[in-house]
RODO-2510 file (C-alpha; in nm, 4 decimals, decimal comma):
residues 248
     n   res          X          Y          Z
     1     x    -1,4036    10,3950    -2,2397
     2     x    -1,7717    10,5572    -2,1320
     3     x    -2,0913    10,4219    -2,3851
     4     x    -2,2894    10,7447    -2,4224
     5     x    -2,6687    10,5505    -2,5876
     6     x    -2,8622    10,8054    -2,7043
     7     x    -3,2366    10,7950    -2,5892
     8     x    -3,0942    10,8201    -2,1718
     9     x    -2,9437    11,2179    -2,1930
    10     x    -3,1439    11,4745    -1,9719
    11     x    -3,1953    11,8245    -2,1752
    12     x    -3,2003    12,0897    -1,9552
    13     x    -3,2545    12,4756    -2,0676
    14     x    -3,3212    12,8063    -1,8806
    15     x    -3,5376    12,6522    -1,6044
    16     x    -3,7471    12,3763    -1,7944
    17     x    -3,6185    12,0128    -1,8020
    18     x    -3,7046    11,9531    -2,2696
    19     x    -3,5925    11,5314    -2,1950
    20     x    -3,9479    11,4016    -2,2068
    21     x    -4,0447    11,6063    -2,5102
    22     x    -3,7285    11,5456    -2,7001
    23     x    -3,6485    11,2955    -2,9843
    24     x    -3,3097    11,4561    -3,0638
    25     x    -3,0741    11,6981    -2,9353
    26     x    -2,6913    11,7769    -3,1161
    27     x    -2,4549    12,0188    -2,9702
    28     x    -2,0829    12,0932    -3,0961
    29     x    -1,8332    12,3395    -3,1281
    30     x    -1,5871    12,4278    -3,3754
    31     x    -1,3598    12,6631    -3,4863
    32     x    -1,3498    12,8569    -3,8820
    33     x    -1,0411    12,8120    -4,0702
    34     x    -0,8600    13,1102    -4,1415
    35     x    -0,6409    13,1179    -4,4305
    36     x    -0,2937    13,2098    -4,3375
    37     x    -0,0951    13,1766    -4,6502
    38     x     0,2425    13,4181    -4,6932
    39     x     0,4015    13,4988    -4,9990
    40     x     0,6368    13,2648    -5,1164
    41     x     0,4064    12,9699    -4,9484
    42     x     0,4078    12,6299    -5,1366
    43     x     0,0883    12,4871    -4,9627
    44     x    -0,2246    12,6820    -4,8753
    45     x    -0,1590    12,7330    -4,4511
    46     x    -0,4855    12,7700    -4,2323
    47     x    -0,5159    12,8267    -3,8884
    48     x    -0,7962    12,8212    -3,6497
    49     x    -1,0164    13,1358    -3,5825
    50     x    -1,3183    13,2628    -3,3552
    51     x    -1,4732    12,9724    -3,2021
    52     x    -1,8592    12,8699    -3,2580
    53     x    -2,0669    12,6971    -3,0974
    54     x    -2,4018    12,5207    -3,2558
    55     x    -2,7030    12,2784    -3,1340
    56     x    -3,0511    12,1863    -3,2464
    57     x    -3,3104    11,9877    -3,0701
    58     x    -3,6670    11,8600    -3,1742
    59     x    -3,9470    11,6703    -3,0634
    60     x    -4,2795    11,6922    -2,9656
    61     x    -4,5362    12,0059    -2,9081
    62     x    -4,6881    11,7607    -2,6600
    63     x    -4,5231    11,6499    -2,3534
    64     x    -4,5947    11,3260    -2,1465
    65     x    -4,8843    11,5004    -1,9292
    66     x    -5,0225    11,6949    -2,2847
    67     x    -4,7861    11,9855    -2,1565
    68     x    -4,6594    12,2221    -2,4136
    69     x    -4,3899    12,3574    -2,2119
    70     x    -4,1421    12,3405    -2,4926
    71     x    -4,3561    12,5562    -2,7124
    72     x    -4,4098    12,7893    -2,3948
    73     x    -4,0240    12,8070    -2,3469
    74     x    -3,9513    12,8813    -2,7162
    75     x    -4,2440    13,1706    -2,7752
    76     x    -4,0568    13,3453    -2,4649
    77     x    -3,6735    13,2554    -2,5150
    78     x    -3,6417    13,2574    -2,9096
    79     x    -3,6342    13,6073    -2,9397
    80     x    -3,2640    13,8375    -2,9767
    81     x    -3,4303    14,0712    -2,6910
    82     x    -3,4730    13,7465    -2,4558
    83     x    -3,1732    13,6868    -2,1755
    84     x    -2,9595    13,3936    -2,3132
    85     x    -2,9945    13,0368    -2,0919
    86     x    -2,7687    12,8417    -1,9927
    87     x    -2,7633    12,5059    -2,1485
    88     x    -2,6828    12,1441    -1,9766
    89     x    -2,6742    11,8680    -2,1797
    90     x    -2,6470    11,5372    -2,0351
    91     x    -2,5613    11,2470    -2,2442
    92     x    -2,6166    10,9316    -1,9695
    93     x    -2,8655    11,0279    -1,6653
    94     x    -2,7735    11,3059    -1,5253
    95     x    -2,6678    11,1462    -1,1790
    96     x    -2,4156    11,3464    -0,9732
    97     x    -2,0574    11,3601    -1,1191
    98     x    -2,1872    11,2420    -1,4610
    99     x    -2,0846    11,4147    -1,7805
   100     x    -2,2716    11,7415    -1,8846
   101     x    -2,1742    11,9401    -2,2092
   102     x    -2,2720    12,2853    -2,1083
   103     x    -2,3037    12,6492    -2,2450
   104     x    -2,5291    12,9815    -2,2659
   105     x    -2,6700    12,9844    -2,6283
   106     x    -2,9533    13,1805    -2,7670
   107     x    -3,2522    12,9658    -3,0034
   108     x    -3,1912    13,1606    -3,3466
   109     x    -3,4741    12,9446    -3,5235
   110     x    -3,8006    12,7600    -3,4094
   111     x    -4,0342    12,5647    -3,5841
   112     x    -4,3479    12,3634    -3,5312
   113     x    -4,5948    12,1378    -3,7678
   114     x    -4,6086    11,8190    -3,9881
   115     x    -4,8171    11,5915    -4,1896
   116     x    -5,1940    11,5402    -4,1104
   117     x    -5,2060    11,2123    -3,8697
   118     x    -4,8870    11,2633    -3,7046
   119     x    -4,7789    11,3957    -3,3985
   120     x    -4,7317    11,8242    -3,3751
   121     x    -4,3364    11,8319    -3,3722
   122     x    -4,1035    12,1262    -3,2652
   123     x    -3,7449    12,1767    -3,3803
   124     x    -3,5017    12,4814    -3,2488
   125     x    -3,1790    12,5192    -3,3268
   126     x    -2,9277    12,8630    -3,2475
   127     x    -2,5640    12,9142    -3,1388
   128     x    -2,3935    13,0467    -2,8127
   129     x    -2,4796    13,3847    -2,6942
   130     x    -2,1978    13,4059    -2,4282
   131     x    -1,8312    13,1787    -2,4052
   132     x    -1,7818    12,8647    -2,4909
   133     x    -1,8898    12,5326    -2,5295
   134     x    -1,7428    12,3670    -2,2234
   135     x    -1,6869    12,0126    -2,0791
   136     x    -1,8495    11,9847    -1,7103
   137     x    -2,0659    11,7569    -1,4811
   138     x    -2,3347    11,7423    -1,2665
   139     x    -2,2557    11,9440    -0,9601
   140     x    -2,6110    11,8843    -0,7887
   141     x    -2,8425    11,6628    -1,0131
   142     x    -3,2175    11,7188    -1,0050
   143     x    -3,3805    11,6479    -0,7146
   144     x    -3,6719    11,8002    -0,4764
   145     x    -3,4129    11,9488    -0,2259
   146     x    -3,5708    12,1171     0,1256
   147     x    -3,2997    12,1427     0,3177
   148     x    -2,9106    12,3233     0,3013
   149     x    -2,6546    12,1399     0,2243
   150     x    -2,3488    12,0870    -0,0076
   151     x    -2,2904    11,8363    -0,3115
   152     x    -2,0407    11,5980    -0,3770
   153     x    -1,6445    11,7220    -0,3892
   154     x    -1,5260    11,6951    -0,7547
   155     x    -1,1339    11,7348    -0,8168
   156     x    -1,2038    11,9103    -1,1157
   157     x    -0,8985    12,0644    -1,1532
   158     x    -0,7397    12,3797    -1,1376
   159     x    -0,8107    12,6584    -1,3150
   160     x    -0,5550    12,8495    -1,5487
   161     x    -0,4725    13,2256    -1,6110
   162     x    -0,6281    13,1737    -1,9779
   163     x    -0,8930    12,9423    -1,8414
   164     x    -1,2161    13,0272    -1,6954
   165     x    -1,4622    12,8225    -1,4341
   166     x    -1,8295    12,7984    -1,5603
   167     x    -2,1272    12,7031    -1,3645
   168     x    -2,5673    12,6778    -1,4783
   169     x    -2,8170    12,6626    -1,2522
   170     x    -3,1656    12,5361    -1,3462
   171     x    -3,4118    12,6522    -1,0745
   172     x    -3,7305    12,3947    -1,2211
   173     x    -3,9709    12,4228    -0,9328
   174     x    -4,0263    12,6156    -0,6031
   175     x    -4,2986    12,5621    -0,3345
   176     x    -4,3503    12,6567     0,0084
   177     x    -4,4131    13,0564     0,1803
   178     x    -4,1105    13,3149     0,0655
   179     x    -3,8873    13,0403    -0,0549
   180     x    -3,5236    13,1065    -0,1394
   181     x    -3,2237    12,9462    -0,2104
   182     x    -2,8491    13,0784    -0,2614
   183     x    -2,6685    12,8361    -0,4329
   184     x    -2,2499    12,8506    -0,4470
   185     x    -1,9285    12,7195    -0,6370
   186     x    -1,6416    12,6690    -0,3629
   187     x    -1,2760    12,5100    -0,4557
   188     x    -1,0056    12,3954    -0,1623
   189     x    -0,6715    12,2646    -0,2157
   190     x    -0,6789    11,9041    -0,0920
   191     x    -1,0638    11,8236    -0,0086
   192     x    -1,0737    11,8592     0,3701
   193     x    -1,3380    12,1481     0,3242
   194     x    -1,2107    12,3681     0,6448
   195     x    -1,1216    12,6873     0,6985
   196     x    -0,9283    12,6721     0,3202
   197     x    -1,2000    12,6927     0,0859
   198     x    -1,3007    12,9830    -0,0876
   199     x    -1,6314    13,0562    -0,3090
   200     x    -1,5871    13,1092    -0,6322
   201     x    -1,9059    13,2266    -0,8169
   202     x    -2,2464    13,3099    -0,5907
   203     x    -2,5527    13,3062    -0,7801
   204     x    -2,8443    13,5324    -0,7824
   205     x    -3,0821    13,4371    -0,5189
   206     x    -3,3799    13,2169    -0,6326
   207     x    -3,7161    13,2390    -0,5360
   208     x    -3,9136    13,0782    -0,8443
   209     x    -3,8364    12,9121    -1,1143
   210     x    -3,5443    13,0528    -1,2832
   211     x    -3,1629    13,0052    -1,4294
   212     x    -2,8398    13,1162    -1,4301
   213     x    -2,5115    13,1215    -1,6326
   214     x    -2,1601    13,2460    -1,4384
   215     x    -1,8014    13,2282    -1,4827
   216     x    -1,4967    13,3221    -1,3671
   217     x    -1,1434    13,3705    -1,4515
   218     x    -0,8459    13,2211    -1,3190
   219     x    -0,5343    13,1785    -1,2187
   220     x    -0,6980    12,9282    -0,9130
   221     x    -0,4635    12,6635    -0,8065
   222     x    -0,7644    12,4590    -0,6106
   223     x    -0,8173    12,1481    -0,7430
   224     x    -1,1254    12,0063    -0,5336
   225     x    -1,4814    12,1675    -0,6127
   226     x    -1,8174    12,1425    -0,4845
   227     x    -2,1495    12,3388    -0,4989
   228     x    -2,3238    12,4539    -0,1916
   229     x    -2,6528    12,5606    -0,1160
   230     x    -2,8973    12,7211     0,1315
   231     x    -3,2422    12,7367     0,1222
   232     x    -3,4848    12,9540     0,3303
   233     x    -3,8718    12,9872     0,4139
   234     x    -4,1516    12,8186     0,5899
   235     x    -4,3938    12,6160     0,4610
   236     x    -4,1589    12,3179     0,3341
   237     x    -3,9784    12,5197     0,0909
   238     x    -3,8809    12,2459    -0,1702
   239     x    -3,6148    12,3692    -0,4532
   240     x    -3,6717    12,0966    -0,7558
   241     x    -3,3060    12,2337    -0,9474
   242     x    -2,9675    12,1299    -1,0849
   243     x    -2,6177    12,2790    -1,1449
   244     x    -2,3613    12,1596    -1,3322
   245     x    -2,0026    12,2909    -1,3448
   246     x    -1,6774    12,2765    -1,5477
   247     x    -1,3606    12,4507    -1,6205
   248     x    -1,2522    12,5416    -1,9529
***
């Protein structure tokens, strides 16, 4: 059975990493109860409706480095007009393969202040703007990358016809002269990575910081998965990003 001890998780939203100004972070999803009660009914039947999804978070105005790239991040993405985020939430490290509770939510509420002699605190909290709240893990975990490559193989599964294959990129950093980076979600059948795999979702290219949210739906029998990337430029172009992936 895994330990999850809060105080470890990474926080990771749109393209800014929120763990070092964080004190607390909650994410769940449920579903409303519908009542479904027929005449002639001798107990009061429910069933489940429209799923929702809810989180909050809240910590400091400050970071680490005196920072305030939470409050910068929150004046630009709390807004209905602003493009919803995707969302990775990590509850251990945030080392490759680890767990990551993921989804593309939109900050509904935000809040800053508190007593005189106390430290400026933030608190946002808001719902999902697009799918669901889904299980996945840490594809490519942050890391200064300057050279292509691909991340670890994953047999995540396959993917149903009522299931759909969700991936989030969080571009953090970018240096070097016309960087870029392409960044894709491949499957295969039986890990051998040849001539059988196929990619699944391609991102938008990146050239600063920036993030991403895409699915797709099955029927996909693969099993294996694995996130590939490329990254172009001169200069040492150095990509500091993460993707996670998962399959609901």
């Amino acid at each position: 059975m895994s330990t999850y001890i809060i105080g470890t998780q990474k926080v990771y939203v749109a393209h800014y990493d929120l763990t070092s100004y964080l004190d607390s972070v909650t994410i769940g999803g449920q579903k409303a109860a519908v009542a479904a009660t027929a005449l002639g009914a001798t107990t009061e039947l429910m069933k489940p409706g429209l799923e929702t999804v809810n989180f909050s978070y809240g910590g400091f105005f400050d970071g680490p480095d005196g920072a305030d790239e939470i409050h910068d991040y929150l004046l630009n993405h709390a807004t209905p007009a602003a493009t919803p985020p995707p969302f990775s939430v990590c509850p251990t490290t945030g080392a490759d393969g680890e767990l990551a509770m993921m989804h593309c939510g939109r900050d509904l509420n935000y809040d800053f202040g508190g007593a005189v002699g106390s430290m400026l605190k933030v608190s946002a909290s808001g719902g999902a703007a697009a799918d669901k709240l889904v299980r996945g893990y840490v594809m490519i975990p942050k890391a200064a990358y300057t050279a292509s490559d691909v991340g670890t193989s994953a047999e995540l599964g396959a993917v149903t016809a009522t299931q759909k294959v969700y991936a989030a990129l969080h571009v953090f950093t970018v240096t070097g002269t016309d960087p870029t980076l392409d960044v894709i979600v491949e499957s295969d059948a039986d890990d051998a990575w040849g001539a059988g795999n196929t990619t699944r979702i391609t991102f938008t290219q990146a050239a600063a910081a920036s993030s991403e949210w895409k699915s797709l739906v099955g029927a996909i029998t693969d099993t294996f998965w694995r996130v590939g990337y490329t990254i172009g430029g001169t200069d040492t172009p150095t990509f500091t990003f993460a993707v996670t992936v998962g399959i609901r």
